[in-house]
C-alpha positions in Angstrom: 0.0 0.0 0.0 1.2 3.5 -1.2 1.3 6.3 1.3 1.9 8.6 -1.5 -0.9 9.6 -3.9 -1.0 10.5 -7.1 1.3 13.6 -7.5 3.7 12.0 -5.2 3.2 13.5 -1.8 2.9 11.8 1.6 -0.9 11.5 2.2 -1.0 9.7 5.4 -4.7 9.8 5.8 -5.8 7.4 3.5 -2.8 5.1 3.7 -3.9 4.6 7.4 -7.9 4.3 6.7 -6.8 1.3 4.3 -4.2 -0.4 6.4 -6.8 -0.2 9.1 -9.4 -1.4 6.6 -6.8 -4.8 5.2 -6.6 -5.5 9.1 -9.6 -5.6 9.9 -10.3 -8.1 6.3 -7.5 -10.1 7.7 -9.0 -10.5 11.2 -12.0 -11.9 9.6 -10.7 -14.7 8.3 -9.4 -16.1 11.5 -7.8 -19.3 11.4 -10.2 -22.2 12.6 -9.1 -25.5 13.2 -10.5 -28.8 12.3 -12.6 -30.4 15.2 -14.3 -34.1 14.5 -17.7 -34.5 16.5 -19.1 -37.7 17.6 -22.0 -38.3 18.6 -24.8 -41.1 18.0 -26.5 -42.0 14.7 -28.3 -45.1 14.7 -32.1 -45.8 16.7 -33.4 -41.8 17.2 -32.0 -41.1 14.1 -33.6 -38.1 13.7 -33.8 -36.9 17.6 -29.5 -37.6 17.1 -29.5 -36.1 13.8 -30.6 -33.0 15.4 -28.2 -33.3 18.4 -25.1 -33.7 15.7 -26.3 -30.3 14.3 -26.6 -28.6 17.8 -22.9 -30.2 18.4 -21.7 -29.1 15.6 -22.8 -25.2 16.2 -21.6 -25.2 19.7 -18.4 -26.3 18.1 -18.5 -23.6 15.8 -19.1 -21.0 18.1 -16.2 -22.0 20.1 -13.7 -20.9 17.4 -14.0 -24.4 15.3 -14.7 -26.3 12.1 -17.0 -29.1 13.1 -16.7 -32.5 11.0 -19.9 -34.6 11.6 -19.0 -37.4 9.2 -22.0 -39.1 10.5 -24.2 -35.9 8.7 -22.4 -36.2 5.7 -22.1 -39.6 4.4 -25.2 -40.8 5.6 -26.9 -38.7 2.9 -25.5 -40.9 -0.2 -24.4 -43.7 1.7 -26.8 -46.2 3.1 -25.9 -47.3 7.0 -28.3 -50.3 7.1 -25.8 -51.9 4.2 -22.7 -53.2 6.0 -20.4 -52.3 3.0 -21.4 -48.9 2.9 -21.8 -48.4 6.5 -18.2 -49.7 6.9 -16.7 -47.1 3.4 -18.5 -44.5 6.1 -16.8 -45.2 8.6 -13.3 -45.5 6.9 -14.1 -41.8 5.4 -14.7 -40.7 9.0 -11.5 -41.7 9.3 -9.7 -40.0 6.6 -11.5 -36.8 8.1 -10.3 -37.3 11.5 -6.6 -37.3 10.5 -7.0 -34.2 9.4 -8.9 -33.0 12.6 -6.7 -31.3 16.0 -9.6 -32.7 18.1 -11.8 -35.2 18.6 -15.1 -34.1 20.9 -17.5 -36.5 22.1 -21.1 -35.8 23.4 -24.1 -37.8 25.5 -23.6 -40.4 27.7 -24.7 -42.9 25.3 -21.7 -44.4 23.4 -22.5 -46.3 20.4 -20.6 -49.1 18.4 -19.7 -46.8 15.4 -18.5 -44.4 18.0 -16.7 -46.9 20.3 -14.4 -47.4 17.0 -13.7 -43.9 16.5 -12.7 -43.6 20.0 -10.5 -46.6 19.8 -9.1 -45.0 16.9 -8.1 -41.6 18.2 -6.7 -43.1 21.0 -4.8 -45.4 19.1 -3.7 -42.5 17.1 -2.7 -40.2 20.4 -5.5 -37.7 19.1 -6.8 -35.1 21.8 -10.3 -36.2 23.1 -12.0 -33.9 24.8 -15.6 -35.6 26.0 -19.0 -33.8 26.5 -22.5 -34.3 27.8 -25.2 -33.3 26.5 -25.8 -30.0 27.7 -22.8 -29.3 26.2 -20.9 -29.3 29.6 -17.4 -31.1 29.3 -17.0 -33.8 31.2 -13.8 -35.9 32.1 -13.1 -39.1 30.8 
């Protein structure tokens, strides 16, 4: 950015309106980091459906990107066929490499989850565990 302007003299006034206006463009796009949320799927499918998305906005607000793989894949992918269901799972996977976190929530822990759990812990991931009030919990 110039703080010169056209005929070549120091004009400090807008120079320091546009830095202030590039910071403040910058500040917006804060750097979020991947979080993976899990949470039921299976029986109340849509009472958990509608937890995921509550999970995954309190995640949000606290400064995160929320991966529900769980309210991605099961729109094209079909959990009641074992095949699918497991290429679901492995894709929840993939995405939790790439996650900093793992958060669980509700007290219920379900088979699909068990293995994710197993997994981060296998892979030293940071688990942080909640209820469902949103309310962590220790582990």
């Amino acid at each position: 950015m110039n703080k010169f302007n056209a005929e070549h003299y120091d004009d400090p006034t807008p120079h320091q309106a546009l830095s202030t206006i590039e910071a403040e463009r910058k500040a917006a796009r804060v750097y979020r980091p991947l979080v993976y949320i899990c949470s039921p799927y299976s029986g109340d499918v849509a009472g958990n459906v509608e937890n995921a998305r509550r999970y995954c906005r309190f995640a949000f607000e606290q400064g995160f990107i929320p991966i529900a793989p769980h309210l991605l894949f099961t729109q094209f992918l079909d959990d009641n066929n074992p095949k699918e269901r497991e290429l679901g799972l492995h894709f929840g996977n993939v995405l939790m490499s790439q996650c900093r976190e793992v958060w669980v929530f509700g007290k219920i822990v379900s088979p699909g989850m068990d293995a994710e759990i197993r997994r981060a812990r296998w892979k030293n991931y940071r688990l942080r565990f909640f209820d469902n009030a949103l309310r962590e919990v220790e582990q």
